[in-house]
N, C-alpha and C positions, 0 to 999 in steps of 0.2 A: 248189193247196191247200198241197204243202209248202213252196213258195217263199214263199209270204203268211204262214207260221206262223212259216219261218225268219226272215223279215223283221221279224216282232214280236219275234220272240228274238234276235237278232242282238247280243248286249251284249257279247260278248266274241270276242276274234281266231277261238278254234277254230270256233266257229258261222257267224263274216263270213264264213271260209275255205266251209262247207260248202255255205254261201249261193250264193257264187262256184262252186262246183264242178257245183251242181244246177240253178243258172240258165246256165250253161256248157252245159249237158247239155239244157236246154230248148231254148235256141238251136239247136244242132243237130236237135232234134224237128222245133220249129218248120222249120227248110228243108225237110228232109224231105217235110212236108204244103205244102211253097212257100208260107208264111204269113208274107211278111217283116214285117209289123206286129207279129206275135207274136215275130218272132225281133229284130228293133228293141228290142221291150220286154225283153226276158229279157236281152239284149246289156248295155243300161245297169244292168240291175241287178246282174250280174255284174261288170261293170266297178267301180261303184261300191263293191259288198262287197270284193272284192279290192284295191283302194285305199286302204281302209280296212284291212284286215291289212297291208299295206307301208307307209303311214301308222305301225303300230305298231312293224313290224319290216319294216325294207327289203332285207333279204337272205334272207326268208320263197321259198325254194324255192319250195312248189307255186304259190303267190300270183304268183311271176312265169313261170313257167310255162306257168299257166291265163290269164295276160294278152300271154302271146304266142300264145295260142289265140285268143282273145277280140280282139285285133290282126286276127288272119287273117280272123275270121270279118264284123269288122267291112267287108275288105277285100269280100268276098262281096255285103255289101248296101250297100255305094258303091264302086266302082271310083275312081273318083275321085281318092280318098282311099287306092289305091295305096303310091305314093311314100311318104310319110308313115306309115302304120302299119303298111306292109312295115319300116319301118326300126325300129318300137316293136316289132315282133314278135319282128325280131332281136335286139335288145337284152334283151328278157324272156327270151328263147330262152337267151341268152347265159350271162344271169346267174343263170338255172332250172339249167344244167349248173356252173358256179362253185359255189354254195350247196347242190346239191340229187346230188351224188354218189350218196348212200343212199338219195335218196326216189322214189320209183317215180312219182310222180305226176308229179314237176319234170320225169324223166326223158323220162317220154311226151309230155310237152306238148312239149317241145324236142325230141323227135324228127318228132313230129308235123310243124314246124316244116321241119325238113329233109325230109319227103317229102313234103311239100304246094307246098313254094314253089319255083318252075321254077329251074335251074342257075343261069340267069343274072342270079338275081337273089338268089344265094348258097346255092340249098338243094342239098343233097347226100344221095340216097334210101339210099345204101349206106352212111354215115353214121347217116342216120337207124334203119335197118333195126340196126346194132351198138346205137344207142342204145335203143331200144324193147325190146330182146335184154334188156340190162340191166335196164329196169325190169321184165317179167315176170319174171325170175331172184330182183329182188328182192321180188315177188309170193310166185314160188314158195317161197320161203324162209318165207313167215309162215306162222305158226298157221290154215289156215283157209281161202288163198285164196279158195276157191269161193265162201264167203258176203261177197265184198267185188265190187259192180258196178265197180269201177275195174280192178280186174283184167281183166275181161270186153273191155272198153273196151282195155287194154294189148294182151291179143290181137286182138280186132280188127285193130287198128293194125296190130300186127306182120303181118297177113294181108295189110294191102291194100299196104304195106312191099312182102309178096312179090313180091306182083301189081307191082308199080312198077317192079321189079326185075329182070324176067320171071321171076321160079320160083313159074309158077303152083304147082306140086305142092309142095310146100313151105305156100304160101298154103292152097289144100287141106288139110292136113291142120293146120292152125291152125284153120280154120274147123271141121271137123270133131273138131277138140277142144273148141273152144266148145260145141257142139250135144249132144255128149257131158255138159256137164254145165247146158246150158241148150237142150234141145230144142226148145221154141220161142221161140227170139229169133229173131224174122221178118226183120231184114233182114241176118242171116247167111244164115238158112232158105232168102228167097226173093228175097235180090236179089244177096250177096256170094257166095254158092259157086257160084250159077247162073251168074253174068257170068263165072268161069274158064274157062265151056265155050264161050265164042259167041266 
């Protein structure tokens, strides 16, 4: 329902952008429940939205950022297609930390970036783990955090960061800061704090 509404409203960069970020965030849903039809669909649409804000401005941080997300994820439901949007991920990645120094959103999707994609194919999780650092700093820093789900989503990161990194306890008390102010987000709840222990 809000993708279809933003979809009608989509007239101007900041909405494309929101468009991108929420259908970004469905796609991950979508695997979640292993629904790759649903995450296919949500994929193109975020792609699209986000095209369309670097279409307007091509040096638009979160828009490349979120599309070196949206790279990765596409890598998840074709392998295949590898080679090729490993190399667009990087480049979004790239140009997310070039343009996106202060934006927290640029920050995460490019770190994300480097603790998702295996060494040898350039990613670097301790790397990543300083970058995701950054963007919840510049979380904590606003008016508000708590009522912004990006934030949420930045610790996360920096949790599974830990986990990637071995400092599970570390990861731990990320997770246990989320829950702290969101006690039930279930798959902190019951699938990321739980996996620390097994």
């Amino acid at each position: 329902a809000v993708i279809d509404h933003l979809k009608q409203h989509a007239t101007d960069t900041e909405t494309q952008l929101k468009l991108g970020h929420v259908a970004y965030t469905a796609v991950g849903t979508a695997f979640g429940k292993r629904d790759m039809d649903m995450a296919a669909k949500y994929l193109e649409v975020a792609e699209e939205a986000l095209e369309n804000v670097l279409d307007a401005d091509d040096k638009h941080p979160s828009a490349h950022g979120l599309m070196s997300g949206i790279a990765g994820m596409g890598i998840a439901l074709d392998e295949s297609k590898a080679m090729t949007l490993g190399m667009a991920s990087n480049r979004h990645a790239r140009k997310a930390l070039q343009y996106g120094e202060e934006d927290p959103v640029a920050l995460a999707m490019a770190a994300s970036q480097q603790i998702y994609t295996p060494r040898q194919w350039g990613g670097d999780p301790d790397r990543g783990l300083e970058v995701i650092g950054q963007s919840v700093a510049l979380f904590e820093a606003m008016d508000s955090p708590e009522s912004d789900w990006r934030y949420y989503e930045s610790l996360i990161l920096m949790g599974e960061a830990y986990t990637k990194v071995e400092q599970r306890e570390a990861a731990r008390a990320v997770y246990l800061k989320v829950l702290s102010m969101q006690p039930e987000l279930a798959y902190v709840k019951y699938y990321l704090l739980p996996s620390l222990d097994q």
